[in-house]
C-alpha positions in Angstrom: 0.0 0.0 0.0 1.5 2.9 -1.0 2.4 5.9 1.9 0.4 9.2 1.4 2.9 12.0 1.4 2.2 14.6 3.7 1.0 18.0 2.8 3.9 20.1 4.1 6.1 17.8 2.0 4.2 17.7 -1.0 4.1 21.7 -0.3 7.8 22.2 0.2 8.8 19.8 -3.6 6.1 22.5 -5.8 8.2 25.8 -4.0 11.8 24.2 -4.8 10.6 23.4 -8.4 9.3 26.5 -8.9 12.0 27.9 -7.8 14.2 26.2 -9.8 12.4 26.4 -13.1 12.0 30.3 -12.1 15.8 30.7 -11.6 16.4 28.2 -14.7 14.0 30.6 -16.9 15.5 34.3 -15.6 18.2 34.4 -18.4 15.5 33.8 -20.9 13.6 36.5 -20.0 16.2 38.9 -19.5 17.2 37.9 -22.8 13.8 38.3 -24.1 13.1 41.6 -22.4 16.6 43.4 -23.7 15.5 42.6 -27.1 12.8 45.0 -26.9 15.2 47.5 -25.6 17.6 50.7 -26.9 21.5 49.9 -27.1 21.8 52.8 -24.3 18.8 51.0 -22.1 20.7 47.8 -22.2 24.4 49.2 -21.5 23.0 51.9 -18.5 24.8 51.1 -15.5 21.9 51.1 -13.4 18.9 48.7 -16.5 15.6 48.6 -15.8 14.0 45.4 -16.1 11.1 46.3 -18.2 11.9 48.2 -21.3 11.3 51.9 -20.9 11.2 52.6 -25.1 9.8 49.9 -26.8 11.4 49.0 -30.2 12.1 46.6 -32.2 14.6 48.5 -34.3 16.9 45.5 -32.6 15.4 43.0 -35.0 15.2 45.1 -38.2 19.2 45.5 -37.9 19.2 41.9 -37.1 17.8 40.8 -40.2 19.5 44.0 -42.3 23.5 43.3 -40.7 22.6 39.2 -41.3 19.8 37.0 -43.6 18.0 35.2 -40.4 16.1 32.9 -42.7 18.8 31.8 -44.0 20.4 30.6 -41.1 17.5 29.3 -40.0 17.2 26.8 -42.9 20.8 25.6 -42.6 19.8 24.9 -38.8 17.2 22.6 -40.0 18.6 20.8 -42.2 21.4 20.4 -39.9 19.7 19.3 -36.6 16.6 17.1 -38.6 19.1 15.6 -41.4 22.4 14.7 -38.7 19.0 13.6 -36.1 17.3 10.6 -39.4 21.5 9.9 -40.1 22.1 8.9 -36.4 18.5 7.3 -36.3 19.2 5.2 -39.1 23.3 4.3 -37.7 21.7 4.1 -34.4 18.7 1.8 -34.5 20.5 -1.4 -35.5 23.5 -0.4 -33.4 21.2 -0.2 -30.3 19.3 -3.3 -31.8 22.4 -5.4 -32.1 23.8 -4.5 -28.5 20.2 -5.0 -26.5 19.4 -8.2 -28.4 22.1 -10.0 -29.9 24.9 -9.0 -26.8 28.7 -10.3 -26.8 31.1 -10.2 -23.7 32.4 -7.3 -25.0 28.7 -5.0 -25.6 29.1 -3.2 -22.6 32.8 -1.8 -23.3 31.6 -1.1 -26.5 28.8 1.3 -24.8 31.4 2.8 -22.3 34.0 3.4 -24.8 31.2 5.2 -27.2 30.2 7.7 -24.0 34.1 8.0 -23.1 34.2 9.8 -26.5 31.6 12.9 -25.1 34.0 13.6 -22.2 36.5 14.5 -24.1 37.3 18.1 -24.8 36.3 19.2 -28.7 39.3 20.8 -29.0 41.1 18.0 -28.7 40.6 17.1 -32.1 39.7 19.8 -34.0 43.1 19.3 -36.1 42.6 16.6 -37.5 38.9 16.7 -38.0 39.4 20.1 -39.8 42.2 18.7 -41.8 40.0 15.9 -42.7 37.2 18.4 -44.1 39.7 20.7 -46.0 40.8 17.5 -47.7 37.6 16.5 -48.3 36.3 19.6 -49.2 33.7 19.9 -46.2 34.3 23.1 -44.8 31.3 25.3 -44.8 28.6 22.7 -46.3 25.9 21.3 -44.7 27.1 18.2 -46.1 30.1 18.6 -43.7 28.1 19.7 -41.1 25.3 17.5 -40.8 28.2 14.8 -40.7 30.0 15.8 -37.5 26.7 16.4 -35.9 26.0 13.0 -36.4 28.7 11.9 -35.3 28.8 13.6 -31.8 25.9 13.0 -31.0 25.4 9.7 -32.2 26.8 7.8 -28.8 23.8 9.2 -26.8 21.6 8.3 -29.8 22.5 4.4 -29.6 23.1 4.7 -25.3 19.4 6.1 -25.4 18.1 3.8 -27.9 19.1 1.1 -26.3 18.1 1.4 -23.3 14.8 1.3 -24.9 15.3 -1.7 -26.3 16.5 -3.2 -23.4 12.6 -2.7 -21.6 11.2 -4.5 -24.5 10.3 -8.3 -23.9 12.2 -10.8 -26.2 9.4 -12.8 -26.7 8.2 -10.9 -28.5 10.8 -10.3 -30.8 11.4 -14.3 -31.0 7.3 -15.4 -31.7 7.8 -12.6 -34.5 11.0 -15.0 -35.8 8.9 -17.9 -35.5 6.2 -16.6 -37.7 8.7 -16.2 -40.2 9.8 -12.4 -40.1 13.2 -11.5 -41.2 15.6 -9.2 -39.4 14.2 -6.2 -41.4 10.7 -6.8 -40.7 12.0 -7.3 -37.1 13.2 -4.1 -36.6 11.1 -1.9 -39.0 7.7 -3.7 -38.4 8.3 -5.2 -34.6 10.5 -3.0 -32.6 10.5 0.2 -34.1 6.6 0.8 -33.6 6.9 -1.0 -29.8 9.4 2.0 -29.1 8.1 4.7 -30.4 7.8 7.1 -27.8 11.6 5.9 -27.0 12.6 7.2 -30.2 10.6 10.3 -30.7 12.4 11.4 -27.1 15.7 10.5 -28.7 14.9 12.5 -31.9 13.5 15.3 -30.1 16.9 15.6 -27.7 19.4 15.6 -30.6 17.6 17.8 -32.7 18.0 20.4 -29.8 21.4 19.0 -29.0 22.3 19.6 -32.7 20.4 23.3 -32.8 22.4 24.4 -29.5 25.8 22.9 -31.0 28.4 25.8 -31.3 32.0 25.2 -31.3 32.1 22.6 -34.4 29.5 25.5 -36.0 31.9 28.5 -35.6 35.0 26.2 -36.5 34.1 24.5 -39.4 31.6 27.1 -41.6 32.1 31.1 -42.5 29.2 32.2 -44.1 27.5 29.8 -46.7 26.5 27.2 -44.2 26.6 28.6 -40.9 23.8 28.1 -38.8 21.9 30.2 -36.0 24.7 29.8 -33.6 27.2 31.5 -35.6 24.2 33.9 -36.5 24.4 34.8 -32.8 28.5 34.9 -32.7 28.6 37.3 -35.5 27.1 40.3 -33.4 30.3 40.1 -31.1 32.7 42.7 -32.8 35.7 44.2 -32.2 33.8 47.8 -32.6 31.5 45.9 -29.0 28.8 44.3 -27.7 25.6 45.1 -28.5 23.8 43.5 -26.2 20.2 44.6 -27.3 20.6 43.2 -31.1 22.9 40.6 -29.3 19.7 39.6 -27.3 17.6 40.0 -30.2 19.8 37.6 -32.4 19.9 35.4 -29.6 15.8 35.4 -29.3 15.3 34.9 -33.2 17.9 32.0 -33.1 16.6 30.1 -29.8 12.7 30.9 -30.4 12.1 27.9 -32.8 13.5 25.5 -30.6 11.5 26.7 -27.6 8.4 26.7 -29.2 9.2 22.8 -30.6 10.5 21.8 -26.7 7.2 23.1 -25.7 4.6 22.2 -27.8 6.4 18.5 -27.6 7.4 18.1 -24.2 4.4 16.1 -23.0 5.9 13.3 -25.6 10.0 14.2 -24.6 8.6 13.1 -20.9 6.9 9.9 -21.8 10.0 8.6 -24.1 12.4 9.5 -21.2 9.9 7.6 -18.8 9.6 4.9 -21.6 10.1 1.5 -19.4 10.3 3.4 -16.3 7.5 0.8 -14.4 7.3 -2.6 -14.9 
């Protein structure tokens, strides 16, 4: 039978999530309420919080200094085509490793998560001589390749921890009907962990959106996406901070308004298997 939580307690867990999700959600809409501000109301020594002249001058010299659309595109394309690519890698990786397991699976696993610890920087060399050779630098081709492939560990650790909650009986009366590997996978698993993989489609778009360092590194100005649309408003003439916040706005505003308007889905995948 299970213990009724007291109301104190139950009390004390909404004002420490609130509070967190209030502090978590502050830079936002700082961020949010400098974009409707002038340059000299967002660099006064003493800002207000609310704007005093509403403008949104900010966003006209957004678009005018940079083409937002643009950018925008090549973050799509980007985040959705390196998110299908690491599906597709992934799916029969995670498959292969939660069904059909050797001695050496779970060093396998640890090895592919060792690789997000380390530092980007550590190989940026050769991964940018790689793309000059190949004549990568600043296409989404290029781009929507090394996206992939960082994030492409988490894809296959999430996925198959997926698999793992599925029953194998399943999977083996589906064999003993006759049902090849591809009809397996495609026609068995994949609809039996859906909500697993929307989750992990949802998280790596927004993992690939947010990506920066291999963004600024490895594009100039055909390809670059919305986080070098942001970069390129830090000058050596200074920081605007109100088009810098209004850059900032135009470039994280999709991605909100997808995290939002999908989250009730991103919580059941990540519960996906939770209770037995």
């Amino acid at each position: 039978m299970a213990r009724s939580v007291p109301t104190a307690t139950k009390a004390g867990f909404t004002i420490a999530a609130w509070s967190i999700a209030l502090l978590l959600f502050a830079p936002i809409l700082w961020t949010i309420l400098t974009a409707f501000k002038t340059e000299a109301e967002a660099i006064a020594s003493s800002p207000t919080f609310l704007p005093q002249n509403f403008t949104l001058e900010n966003f006209v010299a957004v678009q005018g200094r940079s083409d937002y659309f643009k950018h925008a595109f090549n973050s799509i394309v980007v985040s959705v085509g390196s998110t299908l690519l690491g599906l597709i890698i992934g799916v029969p990786a995670a498959w292969a490793m939660a069904f059909a397991p050797t001695k050496r699976t779970k060093d396998v696993l640890m090895w592919m998560l060792s690789t997000k610890m380390m530092p980007a920087v550590g190989v940026l060399i050769p991964i940018y001589l790689i793309f000059r050779d190949l004549r990568l630098l600043d296409t989404l081709q290029g781009l929507t390749l090394i996206m992939t492939l960082i994030n492409l560990p988490i894809i296959i650790w999430m996925l198959y921890t997926y698999f793992k909650e599925i029953p194998v009986d399943i999977l083996e009366a589906a064999r003993m009907d006759g049902a090849e590997l591809y009809n397996e996978i495609v026609h068995v698993l994949v609809p039996m962990a859906v909500p697993g993989i929307a989750s992990t489609l949802l998280l790596n778009v927004i993992l690939a959106w947010n990506e920066a360092f291999w963004t600024i590194t490895l594009t100039s100005g055909r390809a670059g996406t919305l986080t070098a649309f942001i970069s390129s408003f830090s000058s050596p003439q200074g920081l605007f901070l109100a088009k810098l916040s209004a850059a900032s706005l135009l470039a994280i505003a999709p991605i909100l308004l997808m995290g939002w308007f999908s989250q009730k889905q991103l919580v059941r995948g990540l519960t996906f298997g939770a209770v037995k």
